[in-house]
C-alpha positions in Angstrom: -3.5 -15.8 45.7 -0.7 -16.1 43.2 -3.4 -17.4 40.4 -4.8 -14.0 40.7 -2.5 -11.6 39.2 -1.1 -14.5 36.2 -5.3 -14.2 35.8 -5.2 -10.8 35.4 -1.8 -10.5 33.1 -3.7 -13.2 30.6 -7.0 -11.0 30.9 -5.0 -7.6 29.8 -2.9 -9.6 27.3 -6.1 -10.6 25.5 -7.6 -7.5 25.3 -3.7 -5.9 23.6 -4.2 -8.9 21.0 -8.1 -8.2 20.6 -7.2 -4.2 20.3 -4.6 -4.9 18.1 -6.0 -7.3 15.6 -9.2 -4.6 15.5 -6.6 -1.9 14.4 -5.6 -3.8 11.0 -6.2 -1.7 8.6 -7.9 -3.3 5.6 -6.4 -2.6 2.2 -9.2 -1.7 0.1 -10.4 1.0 1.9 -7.0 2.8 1.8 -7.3 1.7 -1.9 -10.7 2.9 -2.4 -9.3 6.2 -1.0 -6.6 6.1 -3.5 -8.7 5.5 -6.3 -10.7 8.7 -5.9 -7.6 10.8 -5.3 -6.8 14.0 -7.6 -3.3 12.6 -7.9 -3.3 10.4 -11.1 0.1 9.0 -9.8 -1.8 7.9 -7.1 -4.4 6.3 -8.7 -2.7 4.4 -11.7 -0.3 2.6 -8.6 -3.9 2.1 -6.6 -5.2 0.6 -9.9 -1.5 -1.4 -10.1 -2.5 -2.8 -6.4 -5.9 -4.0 -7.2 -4.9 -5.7 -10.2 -2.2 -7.8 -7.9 -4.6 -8.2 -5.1 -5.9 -11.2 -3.8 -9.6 -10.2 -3.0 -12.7 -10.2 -5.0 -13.9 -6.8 -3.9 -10.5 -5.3 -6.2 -12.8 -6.4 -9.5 -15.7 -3.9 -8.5 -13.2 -1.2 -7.7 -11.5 -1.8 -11.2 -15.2 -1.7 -12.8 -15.5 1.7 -11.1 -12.6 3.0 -12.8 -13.3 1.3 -15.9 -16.7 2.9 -16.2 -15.7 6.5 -15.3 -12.4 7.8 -14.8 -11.2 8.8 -18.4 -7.6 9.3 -17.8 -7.2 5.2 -16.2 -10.2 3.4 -18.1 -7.6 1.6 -20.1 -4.9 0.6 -17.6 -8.5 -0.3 -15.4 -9.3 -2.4 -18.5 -5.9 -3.7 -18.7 -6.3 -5.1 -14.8 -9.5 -6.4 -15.3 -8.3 -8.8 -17.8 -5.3 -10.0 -15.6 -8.2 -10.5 -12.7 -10.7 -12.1 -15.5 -7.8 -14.6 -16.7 -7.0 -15.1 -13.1 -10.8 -17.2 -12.5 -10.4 -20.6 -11.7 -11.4 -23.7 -13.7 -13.3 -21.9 -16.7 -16.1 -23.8 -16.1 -18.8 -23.0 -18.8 -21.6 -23.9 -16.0 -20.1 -21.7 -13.4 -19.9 -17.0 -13.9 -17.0 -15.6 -14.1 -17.7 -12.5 -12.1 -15.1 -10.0 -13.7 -17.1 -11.2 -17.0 -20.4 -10.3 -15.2 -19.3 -7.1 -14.2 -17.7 -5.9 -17.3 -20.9 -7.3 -19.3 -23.0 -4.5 -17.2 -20.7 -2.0 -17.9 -20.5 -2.7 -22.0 -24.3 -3.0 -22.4 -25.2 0.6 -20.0 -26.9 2.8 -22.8 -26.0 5.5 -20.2 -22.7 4.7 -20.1 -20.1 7.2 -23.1 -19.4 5.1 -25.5 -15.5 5.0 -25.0 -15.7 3.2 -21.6 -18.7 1.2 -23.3 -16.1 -0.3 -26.3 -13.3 -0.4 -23.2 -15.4 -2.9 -21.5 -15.8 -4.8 -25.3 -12.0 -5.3 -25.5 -11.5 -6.6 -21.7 -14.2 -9.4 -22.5 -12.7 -10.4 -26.0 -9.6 -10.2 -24.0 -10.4 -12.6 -21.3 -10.4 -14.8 -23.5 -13.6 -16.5 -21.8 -16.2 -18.1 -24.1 -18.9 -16.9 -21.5 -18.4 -13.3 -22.8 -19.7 -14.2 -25.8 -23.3 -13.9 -25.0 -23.3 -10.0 -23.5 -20.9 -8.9 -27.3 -23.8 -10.3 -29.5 -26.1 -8.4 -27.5 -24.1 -5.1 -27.8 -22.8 -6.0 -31.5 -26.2 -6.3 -32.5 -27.7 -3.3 -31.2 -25.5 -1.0 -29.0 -26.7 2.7 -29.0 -25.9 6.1 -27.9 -29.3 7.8 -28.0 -31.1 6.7 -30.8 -28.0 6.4 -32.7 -26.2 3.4 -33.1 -22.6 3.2 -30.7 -20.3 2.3 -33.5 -17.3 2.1 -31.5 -19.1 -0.4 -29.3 -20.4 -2.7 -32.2 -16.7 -2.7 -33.8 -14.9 -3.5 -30.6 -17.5 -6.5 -29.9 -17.2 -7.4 -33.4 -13.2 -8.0 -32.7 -13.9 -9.6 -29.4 -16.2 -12.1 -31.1 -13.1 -12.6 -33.4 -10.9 -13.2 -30.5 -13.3 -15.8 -29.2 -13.5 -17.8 -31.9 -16.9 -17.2 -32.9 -16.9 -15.8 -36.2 -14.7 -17.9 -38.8 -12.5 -15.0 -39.0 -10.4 -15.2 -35.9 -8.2 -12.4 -34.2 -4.8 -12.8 -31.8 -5.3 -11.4 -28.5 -3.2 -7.9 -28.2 -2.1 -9.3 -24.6 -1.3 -12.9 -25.2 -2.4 -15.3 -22.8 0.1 -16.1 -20.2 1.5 -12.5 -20.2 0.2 -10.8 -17.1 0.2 -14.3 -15.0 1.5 -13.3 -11.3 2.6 -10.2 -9.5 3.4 -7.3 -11.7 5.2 -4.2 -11.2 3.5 -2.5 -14.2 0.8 -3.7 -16.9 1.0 -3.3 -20.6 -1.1 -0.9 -22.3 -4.2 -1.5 -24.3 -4.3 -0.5 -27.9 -6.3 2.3 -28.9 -10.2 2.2 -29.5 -11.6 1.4 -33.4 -11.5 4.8 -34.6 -14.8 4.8 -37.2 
């Protein structure tokens, strides 16, 4: 008889811990709230969090911004190359998905062209030899319409230079090492080519 009620205490106890392990909330959805607010405060220290956060959905969030919010683009550029220097092991063989990513947005024709030469820098930036095949493609023939996207060629020319792959090289305008760990603020990214 006294097994009973112990039974019963260890049945309700379980269910608490069940309840209250369902009632986490998960951080990027109060981040993917964040980064749609009409607050720009708001939204710079949600872009802040992603770029510290320890979870691979953060990168596609950051793309989002990257591709379409004019006032963060660059400080959404800025975190993408902290997550894309974060990759383990640069293993030519293996993708580095921030470089995937970024590579979709750089060659979208239907993309303007300033988030297009955005997403240029944060692959020269990287620092990532793998970038290199997505910059020829959009140094070679980027356009806006029929036109060609100048601002995109130039900033995947300079990438290229970064990378190593032209004989003229180029020093990175974040230096490797500089956003390694937690940061309480990022630097800012230089201003587009002007042409």
């Amino acid at each position: 008889m006294q097994q009973m009620p112990v039974a019963r205490i260890l049945v309700a106890l379980a269910l608490v811990l069940v309840a209250l392990a369902g009632c986490s909330v998960d951080p990027m959805e109060r981040l993917t709230e964040d980064i749609k607010s009409q607050d720009q405060t708001v939204r710079e220290r949600a872009v802040l969090t992603l770029a510290n956060l320890d979870d691979d959905r953060a990168v596609d969030s950051l793309v989002n911004v990257l591709e379409g919010d004019d006032e963060l683009c660059d400080m959404a550029g800025v975190a993408l190359v902290k997550k894309g220097r974060e990759v383990d092991e640069p293993d030519p063989k293996k993708p580095n998905p921030v470089i995937d990513q970024v590579a979709k947005v750089l060659n979208n024709a239907h993309l303007a062209e300033p988030f297009r030469g955005r997403a240029a820098w944060v692959l020269g930036e990287i620092g990532d030899r793998r970038a290199i095949p997505p910059l020829q493609t959009a140094q070679d023939g980027a356009k806006v319409g029929e036109k060609p996207a100048l601002v995109v060629r130039e900033m995947a020319k300079q990438a290229l230079e970064k990378l190593g792959f032209f004989s003229v090289g180029r020093a990175f305008d974040i230096p490797l090492g500089e956003l390694k760990g937690t940061r309480e603020n990022l630097p800012d990214a230089p201003p587009l080519a002007e042409l």
